[in-house]
N, C-alpha and C positions, 0 to 999 in steps of 0.2 A: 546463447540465450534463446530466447521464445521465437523472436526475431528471426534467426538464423534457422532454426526448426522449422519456419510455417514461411507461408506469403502472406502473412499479415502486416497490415501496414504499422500497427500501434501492439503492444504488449503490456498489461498491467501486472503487476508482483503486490503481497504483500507478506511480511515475517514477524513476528512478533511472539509474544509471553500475553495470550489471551488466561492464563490461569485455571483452577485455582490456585495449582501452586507452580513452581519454574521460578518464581520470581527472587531475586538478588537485591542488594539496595544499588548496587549497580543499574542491573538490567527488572524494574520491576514491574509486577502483573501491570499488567494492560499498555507495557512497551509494544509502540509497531510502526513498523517501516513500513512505508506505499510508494510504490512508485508508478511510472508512466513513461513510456519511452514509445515515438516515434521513427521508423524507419529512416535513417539517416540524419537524423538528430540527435538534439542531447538528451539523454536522461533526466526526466524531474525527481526527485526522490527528498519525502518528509518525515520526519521524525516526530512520533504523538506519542504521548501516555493520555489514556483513557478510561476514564473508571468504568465502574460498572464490574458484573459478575463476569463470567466467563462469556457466555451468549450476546452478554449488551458489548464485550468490547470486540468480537468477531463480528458484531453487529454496526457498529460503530468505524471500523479498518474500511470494511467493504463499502459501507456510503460513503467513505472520505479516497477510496479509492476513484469511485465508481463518479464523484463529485469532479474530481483532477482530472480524469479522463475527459469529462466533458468541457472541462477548462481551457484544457490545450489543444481539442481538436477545434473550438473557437478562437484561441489565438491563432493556431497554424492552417485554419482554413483560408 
């Protein structure tokens, strides 16, 4: 992963079906994974569906990414 590419201490991911279309009733628009991982910790990783159009939910991944990040460098600080 990121981790192992870089000497960064922290790596954020996210994947998801930002739309208009890809979407399944399985996996539907505005499905996305975010995660956070700390160098020799565990991985946090959440599961969101998000409404919005295409742009509101790329919009919406990236603040709940960028949100977690700042979550867990104040728990693990």
């Amino acid at each position: 992963g990121a981790l192992e590419r870089s000497r960064a201490d922290w790596a954020v991911a996210e994947t998801g079906i930002a739309g208009p279309g890809g979407g399944t009733e399985a996996k539907p628009v505005g499905l996305v994974f975010v995660a956070v991982h700390r160098r020799g910790g565990e991985a946090v990783v959440e599961r969101h569906v998000f409404p919005g159009d295409r742009r509101q939910v790329r919009e919406a991944a990236a603040a709940r990414v960028l949100a977690l990040l700042l979550e867990r460098v104040g728990v693990e600080s």
